[in-house]
N, C-alpha and C positions, 0 to 999 in steps of 0.2 A: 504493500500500500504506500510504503515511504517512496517508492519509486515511483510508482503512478503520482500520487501529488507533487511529486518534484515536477515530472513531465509537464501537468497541467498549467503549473504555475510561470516553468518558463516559456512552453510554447505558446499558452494562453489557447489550450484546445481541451474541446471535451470531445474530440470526433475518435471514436473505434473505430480503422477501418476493416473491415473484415474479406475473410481471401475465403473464396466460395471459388475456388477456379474452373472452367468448364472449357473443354478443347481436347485436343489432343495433346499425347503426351508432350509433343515436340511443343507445340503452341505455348503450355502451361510453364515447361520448363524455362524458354525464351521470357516469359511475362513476365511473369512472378517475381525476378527479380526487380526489372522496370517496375511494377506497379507500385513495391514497396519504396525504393527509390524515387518515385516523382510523388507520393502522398507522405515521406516520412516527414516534410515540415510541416505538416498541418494535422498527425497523428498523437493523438495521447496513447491510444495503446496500438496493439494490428490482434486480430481474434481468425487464428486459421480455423478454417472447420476440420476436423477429423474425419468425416465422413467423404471429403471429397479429395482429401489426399489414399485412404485407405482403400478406395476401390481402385486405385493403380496398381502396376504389380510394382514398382519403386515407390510408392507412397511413402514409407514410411523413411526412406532413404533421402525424398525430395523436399519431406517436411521438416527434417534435420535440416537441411540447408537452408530452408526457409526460414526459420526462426535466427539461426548464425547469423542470416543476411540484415536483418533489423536493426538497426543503428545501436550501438551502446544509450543506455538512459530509457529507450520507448519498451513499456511492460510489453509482455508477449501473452494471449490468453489461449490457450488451445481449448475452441469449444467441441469437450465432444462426449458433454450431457452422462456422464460417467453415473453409475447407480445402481452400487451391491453391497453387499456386505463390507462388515471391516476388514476382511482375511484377504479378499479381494479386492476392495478397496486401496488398501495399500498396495498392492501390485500395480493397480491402474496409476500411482499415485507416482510411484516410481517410474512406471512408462514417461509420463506428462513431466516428471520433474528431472528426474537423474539422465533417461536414454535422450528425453530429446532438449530437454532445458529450458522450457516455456516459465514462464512466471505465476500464472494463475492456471484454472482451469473453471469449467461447468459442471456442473454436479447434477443428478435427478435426485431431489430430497427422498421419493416416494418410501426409501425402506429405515426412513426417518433418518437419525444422528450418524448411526453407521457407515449412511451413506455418503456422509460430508465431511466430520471432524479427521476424517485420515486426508483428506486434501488440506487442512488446516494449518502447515508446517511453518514455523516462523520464516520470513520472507521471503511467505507463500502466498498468495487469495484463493477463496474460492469463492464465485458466482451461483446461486442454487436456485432454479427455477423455482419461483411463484407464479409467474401469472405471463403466461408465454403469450406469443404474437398472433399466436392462432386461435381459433374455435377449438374451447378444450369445456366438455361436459364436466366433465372431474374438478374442473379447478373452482367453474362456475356454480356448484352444485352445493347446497343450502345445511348446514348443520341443523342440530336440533335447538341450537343457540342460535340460528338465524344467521349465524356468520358462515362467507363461504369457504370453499376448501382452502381456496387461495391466500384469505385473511389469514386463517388458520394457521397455514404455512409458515406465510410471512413473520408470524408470532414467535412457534416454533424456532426458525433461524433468527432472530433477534433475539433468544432467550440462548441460542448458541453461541452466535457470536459475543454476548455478554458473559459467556463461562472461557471462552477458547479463543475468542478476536479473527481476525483473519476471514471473514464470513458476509459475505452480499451480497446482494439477488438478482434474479430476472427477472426483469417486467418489464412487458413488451406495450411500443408506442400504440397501439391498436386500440386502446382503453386507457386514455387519460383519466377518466373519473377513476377507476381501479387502483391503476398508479396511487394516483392521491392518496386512495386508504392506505397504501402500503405504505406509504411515506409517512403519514400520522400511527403505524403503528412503527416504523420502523425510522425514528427520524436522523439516526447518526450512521446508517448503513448507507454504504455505496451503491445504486445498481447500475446495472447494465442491461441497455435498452435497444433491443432492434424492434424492427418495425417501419421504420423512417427510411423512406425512399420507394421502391418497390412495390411493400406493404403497404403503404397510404398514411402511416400513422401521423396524427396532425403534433408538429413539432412545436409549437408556440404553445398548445395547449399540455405538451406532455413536459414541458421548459419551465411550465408557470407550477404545476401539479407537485414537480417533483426536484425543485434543485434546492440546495441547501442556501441559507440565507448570504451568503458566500458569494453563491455562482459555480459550485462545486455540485458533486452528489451524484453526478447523471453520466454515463460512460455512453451517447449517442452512437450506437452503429449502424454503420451503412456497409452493402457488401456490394449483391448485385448493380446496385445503380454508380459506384463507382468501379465496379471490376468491366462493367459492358461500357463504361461511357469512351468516347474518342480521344478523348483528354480526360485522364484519371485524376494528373495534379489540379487541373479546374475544377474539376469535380468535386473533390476532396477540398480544394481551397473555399469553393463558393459556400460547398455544408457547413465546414467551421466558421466564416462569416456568419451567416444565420445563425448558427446557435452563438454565437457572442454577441449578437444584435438582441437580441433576448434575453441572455443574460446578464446583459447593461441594462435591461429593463427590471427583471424579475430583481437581479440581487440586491 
């Protein structure tokens, strides 16, 4: 976390950019470096997906690289929604930190503390989905307290991260009002937010919902709309303007 706020502070970004890469091998291998290269000044962190390096047969060989390649100072988050046991957990935990050397990771809360506090390692993070970007029953879905699962969740990892540190969440720009509650129940946690670009998620209204009194709080990702755009560094430049136009408003 001490590196992520260092980041923010000097580059004056809260933009995640995220590597969703789609192409061929030859394609991805040639990009990948360029894209991290023309958005690393306007980068607080870069979030590779795990899932779209792994279906390569060098995937796991090209996402070493890709992490190496990232500038010294920019955190590295490998999202790849990890969520088992603690016996296994620590293996994943090792994969993400020791073989490939990312800074954070994503975690699926579902089989509760097991499945997060092994990601938790001192200048380590982890991101633990509450309330994803998508249409999710489960997360929407109403206790007998009236509060949803998602709240619930968000409860839950704010009572972790207040034994263990190192601990905060996902919540996607798709439902600003959502956001919100998680922020009033979770008001010192980091999250990280995709949704914005792509997904439609309305950025001013998830800007206002959810930054810390600061200008802090919110880790904005974007993947596809700057992995496909023609000019990635514009791309990546013009998001982090926007969300600083905002939060010269909000903070």
């Amino acid at each position: 976390m001490q590196k992520l706020l260092t980041r923010v502070a000097q580059a004056n970004t809260l933009l995640c950019v995220g590597l969703d890469p789609t192409g061929s091998d030859e394609d991805i291998t040639r990009r990948l470096p360029q894209v991290i290269a023309e958005t690393a000044p306007y980068a607080a962190a870069f979030k590779p997906n795990l899932a779209f390096f792994l279906s390569r047969d060098n995937g796991v060989q090209l996402l070493r690289q890709v992490i190496r390649s990232v500038p010294d100072g920019i955190p590295v988050i490998l999202d790849g929604k990890f969520g088992d046991i603690a016996n296994t957990a620590m293996h994943y935990a090792q994969f993400a930190y020791d073989v490939l050397g990312a800074d954070a990771v994503t975690v699926n809360p579902y089989m509760g503390a097991d499945a997060v506090v092994p990601f938790a390692r001192p200048g380590k993070f982890v991101f633990a989905l509450a309330k994803t970007s998508n249409h999710s029953p489960i997360q929407e879905a109403q206790l007998a307290s009236g509060q949803p699962v998602s709240d619930f969740t968000a409860q839950l990892l704010a009572d972790l991260d207040a034994t263990h540190g190192n601990i905060g969440l996902v919540a996607g720009a798709t439902d600003a009002a959502a956001l919100g509650r998680l922020r009033q129940l979770c008001p010192k946690q980091w999250f990280l937010v995709p949704g914005i670009g792509a997904q439609g998620g309305d950025l001013a209204a998830v800007l206002k919902a959810g930054l810390f009194a600061d200008g802090g709080g919110l880790l904005i990702n974007a993947s596809r709309s700057i992995w496909q755009a023609d000019d990635s560094a514009a791309a990546a430049r013009e998001l982090m303007n926007e969300i600083n136009e905002h939060r010269s408003v909000t903070a």
